[in-house]
KOLMARNU-382408 format. One record per residue (C-alpha): residue number from 1; residue in one letter; x, y, z. Coordinates in steps of 0.5 Angstrom, whole numbers, plus 500, padded with zeros to 3 digits. Last residue first. Layout:
num  residu  c1  c2  c3
NUM  A  X  Y  Z
...
This chain:
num  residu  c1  c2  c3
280  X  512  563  520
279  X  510  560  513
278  X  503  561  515
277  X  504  568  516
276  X  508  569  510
275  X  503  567  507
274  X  497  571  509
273  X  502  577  509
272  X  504  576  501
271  X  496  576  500
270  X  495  581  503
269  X  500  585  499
268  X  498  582  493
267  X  490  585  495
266  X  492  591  496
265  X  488  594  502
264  X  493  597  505
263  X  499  598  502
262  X  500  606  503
261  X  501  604  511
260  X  507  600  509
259  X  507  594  513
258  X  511  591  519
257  X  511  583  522
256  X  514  581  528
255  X  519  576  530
254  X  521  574  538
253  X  526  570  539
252  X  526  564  544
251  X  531  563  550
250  X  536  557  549
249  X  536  552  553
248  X  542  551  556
247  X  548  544  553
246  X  549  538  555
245  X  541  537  558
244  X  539  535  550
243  X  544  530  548
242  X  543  530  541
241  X  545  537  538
240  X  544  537  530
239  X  549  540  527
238  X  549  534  522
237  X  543  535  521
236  X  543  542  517
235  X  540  548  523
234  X  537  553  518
233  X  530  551  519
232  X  530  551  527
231  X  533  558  527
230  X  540  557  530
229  X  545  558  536
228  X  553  556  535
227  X  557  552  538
226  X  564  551  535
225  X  569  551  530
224  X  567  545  527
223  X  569  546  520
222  X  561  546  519
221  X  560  550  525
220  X  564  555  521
219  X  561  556  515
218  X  555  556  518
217  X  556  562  522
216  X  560  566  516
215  X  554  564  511
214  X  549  567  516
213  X  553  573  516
212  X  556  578  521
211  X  560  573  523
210  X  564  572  529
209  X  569  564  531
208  X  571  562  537
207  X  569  567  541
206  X  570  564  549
205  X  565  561  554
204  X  565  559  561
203  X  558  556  563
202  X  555  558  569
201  X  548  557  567
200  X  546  565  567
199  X  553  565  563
198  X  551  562  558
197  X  544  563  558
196  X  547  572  557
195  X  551  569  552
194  X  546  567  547
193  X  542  573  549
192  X  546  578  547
191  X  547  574  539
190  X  540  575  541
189  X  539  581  540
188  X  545  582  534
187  X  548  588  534
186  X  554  587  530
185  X  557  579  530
184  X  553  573  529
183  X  556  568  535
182  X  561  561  534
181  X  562  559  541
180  X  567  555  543
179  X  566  552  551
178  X  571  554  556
177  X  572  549  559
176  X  569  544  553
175  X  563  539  555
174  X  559  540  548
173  X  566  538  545
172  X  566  539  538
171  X  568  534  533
170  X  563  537  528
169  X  560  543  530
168  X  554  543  534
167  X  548  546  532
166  X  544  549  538
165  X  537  551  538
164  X  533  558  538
163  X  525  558  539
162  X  520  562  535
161  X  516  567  538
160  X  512  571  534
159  X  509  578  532
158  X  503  582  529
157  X  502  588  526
156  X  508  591  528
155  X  510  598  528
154  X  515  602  523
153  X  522  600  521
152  X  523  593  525
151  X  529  592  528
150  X  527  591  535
149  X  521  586  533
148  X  526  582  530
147  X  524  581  522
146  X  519  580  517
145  X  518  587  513
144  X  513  588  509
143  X  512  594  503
142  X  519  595  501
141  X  521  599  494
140  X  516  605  498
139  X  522  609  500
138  X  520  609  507
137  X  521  601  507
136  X  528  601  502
135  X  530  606  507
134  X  529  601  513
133  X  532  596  509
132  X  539  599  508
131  X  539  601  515
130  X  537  595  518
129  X  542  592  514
128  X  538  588  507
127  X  536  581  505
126  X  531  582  501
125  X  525  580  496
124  X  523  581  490
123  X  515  580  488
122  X  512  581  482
121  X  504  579  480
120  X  502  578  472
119  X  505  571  473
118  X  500  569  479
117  X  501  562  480
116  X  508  562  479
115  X  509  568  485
114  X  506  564  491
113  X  511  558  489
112  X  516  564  489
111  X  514  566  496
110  X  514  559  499
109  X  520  559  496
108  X  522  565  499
107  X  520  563  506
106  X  522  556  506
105  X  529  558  510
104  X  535  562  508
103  X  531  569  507
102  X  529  567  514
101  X  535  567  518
100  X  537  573  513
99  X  532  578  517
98  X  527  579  510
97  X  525  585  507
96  X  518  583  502
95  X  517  588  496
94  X  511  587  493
93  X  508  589  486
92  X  502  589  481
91  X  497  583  480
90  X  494  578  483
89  X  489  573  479
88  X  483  569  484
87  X  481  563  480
86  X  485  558  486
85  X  488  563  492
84  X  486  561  497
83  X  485  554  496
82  X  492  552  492
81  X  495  558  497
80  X  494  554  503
79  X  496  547  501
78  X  502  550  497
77  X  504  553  503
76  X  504  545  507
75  X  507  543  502
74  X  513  547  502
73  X  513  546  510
72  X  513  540  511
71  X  518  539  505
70  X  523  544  508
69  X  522  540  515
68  X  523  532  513
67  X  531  533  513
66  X  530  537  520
65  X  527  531  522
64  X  531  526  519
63  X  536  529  523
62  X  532  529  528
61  X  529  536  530
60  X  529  539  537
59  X  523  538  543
58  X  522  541  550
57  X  526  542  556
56  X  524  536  558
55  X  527  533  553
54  X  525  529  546
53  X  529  529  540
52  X  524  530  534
51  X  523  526  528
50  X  524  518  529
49  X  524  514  522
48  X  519  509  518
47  X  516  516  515
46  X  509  514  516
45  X  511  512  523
44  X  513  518  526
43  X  508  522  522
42  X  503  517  527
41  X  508  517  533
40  X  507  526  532
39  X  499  525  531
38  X  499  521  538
37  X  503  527  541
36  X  498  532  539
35  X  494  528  541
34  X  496  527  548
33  X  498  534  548
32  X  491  537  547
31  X  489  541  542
30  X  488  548  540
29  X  493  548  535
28  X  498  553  539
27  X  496  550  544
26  X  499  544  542
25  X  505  547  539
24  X  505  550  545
23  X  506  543  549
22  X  510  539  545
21  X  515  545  544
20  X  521  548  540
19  X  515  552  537
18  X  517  551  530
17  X  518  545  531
16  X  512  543  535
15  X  508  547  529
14  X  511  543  522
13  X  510  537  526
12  X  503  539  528
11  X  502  541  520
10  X  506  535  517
9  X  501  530  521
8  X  494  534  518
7  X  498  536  511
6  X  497  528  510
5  X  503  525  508
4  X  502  519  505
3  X  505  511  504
2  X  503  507  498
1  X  500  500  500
């Protein structure tokens, strides 16, 4: 019998990853967490492979998990646009700016998917400085702009919390003093708050490695340099951490979406927001 992935299981998978939590994915879906759970054994099942690390400080992607996320995600946009957005054309323009974790991730495909079924729209997306976008924002060329809450260029019409996990370069030694750690450089916020847990659990520390890039943090993790704090989507399985109590749980990050007034109303725009929401 031929197997399936029902967008029911990939949503609460795609949900406990995104909360890095059994019980706020279940909140977040308005389940129990028995069920949620049960769900989750079932995906587990279909798939042959176990896909999420368990502690008590929450959940963590497998490596098989963290192999199944981007397609969870893809199918699950393609889901929501083909409902949504079958019969109805969009056209015009929509500048996204993007925090570059994010432009890593899902999103712009997601974005390009939602632009193949619109030919008569256009959709450029950015990775910009705070500075370079925030003009980019007030100068009309960006009309939504995703990123943390503190380095957003105007209010935010709404806001998430989504975990951070730990990638592991190879080799490393998780119990080293003091641990190495591989860190964005600049004004990061959690950049602070990575080494603020550290110190909190009273771990010794030292930079190993900076970046102002998201390239740079990955380059060096994969040369195994150190211990570096991710988004879920851009951890790579190889860096997955499998020991959950070796390292401090990281605390989560907020991100929150802002809008140019003069795009109110613009049915591409709106559309572009539903889904980035959904993607979030």
């Amino acid at each position: 019998m031929a197997r399936d992935l029902e967008t029911a299981l990939l949503r609460t998978f795609v949900t406990a990853v995104r909360a890095g939590s059994i019980s706020r994915a279940a909140t977040a879906l308005g389940q129990t967490q028995p069920a949620l759970s049960q769900q989750l054994r079932r995906l587990e099942s279909v798939v042959g492979r176990p896909l999420l690390h368990r502690s008590p400080s929450g959940v963590s992607p497998t490596r098989a998990g963290a192999e199944l996320l981007p397609y969870a995600e893809r199918i699950l946009s393609l889901s929501a646009q083909a409902l949504t957005e079958t019969g109805r054309a969009l056209t015009g323009r929509c500048g996204i700016g993007l925090l570059e974790d994010l432009a890593a991730s899902q999103l712009p495909q997601a974005l390009a998917d939602l632009a193949r079924l619109h030919p008569g729209a256009t959709l450029e997306v950015l990775s910009l400085s705070d500075t370079a976008l925030r003009e980019a924002y007030d100068g009309g060329r960006v009309q939504l702009v995703l990123d943390e809450v503190p380095h957003l260029p105007g209010p935010a019409r709404w806001t998430v919390r989504r975990p951070l996990v730990w990638a592991i370069g190879q080799g490393v030694d998780v119990a080293a003093d003091p641990l190495p750690v591989v860190l964005f450089s600049g004004t990061c916020s959690w950049r602070t708050s990575v080494l603020e847990t550290l110190e909190h659990a009273d771990r010794p520390w030292r930079v190993a490695f900076e970046s102002n890039s998201l390239v740079g943090v990955l380059a060096a993790v994969r040369a195994g340099l150190g211990v570096a704090a991710l988004m879920p989507a851009n951890l790579e399985p190889a860096m997955a951490c499998h020991d959950a109590e070796s390292l401090p749980t990281l605390p989560d990050v907020e991100l929150g979406l802002a809008r140019h007034p003069r795009s109110d109303g613009d049915p591409l725009i709106d559309a572009v927001e539903t889904a980035l929401r959904r993607m979030i």
